[in-house]
N, C-alpha and C positions, 0 to 999 in steps of 0.2 A: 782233364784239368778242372773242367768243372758247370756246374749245371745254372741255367737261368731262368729264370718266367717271363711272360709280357702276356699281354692280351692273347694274342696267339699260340699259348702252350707255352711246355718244356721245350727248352731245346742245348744242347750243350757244344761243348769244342774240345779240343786237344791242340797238345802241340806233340808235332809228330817230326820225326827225323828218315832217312832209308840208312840200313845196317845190313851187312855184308853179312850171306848165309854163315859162316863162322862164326857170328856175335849172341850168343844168348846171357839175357838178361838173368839176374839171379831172385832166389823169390821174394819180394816185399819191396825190392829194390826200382822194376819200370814194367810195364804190360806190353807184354813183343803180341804182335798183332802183325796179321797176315791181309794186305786188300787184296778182295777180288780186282780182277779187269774192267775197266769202264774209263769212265767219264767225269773226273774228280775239279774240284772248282778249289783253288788255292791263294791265299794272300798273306800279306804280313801283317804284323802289327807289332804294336807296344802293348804291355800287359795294362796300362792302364787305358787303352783303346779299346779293349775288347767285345763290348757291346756296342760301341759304334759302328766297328769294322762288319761286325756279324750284322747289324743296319742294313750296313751297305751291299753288302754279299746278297742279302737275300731278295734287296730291290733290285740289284742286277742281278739277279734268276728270273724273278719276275716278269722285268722286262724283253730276256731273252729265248731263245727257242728251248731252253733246258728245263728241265723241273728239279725238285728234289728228291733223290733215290730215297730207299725206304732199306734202314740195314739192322 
C-alpha cells in the first residue's frame, strides 16, 4: 500500500487479507503473497491512522522480547 520515511529509514505496510488455496488473483489487479511461518505482529487501523499506528507498533516491539524480522 505504500512506503514512508522518518529519521529511521524506509519502512512501509500493507493491508493484507487470508484467501483460500482456490483464490488467485488476476494480473494488475492484487499481489497474492505467500508468509513463511513465524511470528507476525498485527493491528488495525484507519487509513488516515497509518503512521500513528505504525508509531505505535514499533514502540511496542521495542519494548518487548520480539525484534523486527528482515524479509
Amino acid at each position: 500500500m505504500g512506503r514512508e520515511s522518518d529519521q529511521a529509514g524506509t519502512y512501509g505496510y500493507d493491508a493484507c487479507l487470508t484467501v483460500g488455496p482456490n483464490i488467485h488473483c488476476q494480473p494488475g489487479e492484487r499481489v497474492q503473497k505467500e508468509f513463511e511461518g513465524g511470528l507476525y505482529a498485527v493491528t488495525r487501523c484507519r487509513p488516515e491512522d497509518v503512521v500513528d499506528t505504525w508509531h505505535r507498533l514499533h514502540e511496542w516491539v521495542t519494548r518487548s522480547p520480539y525484534h523486527m524480522g528482515e524479509h
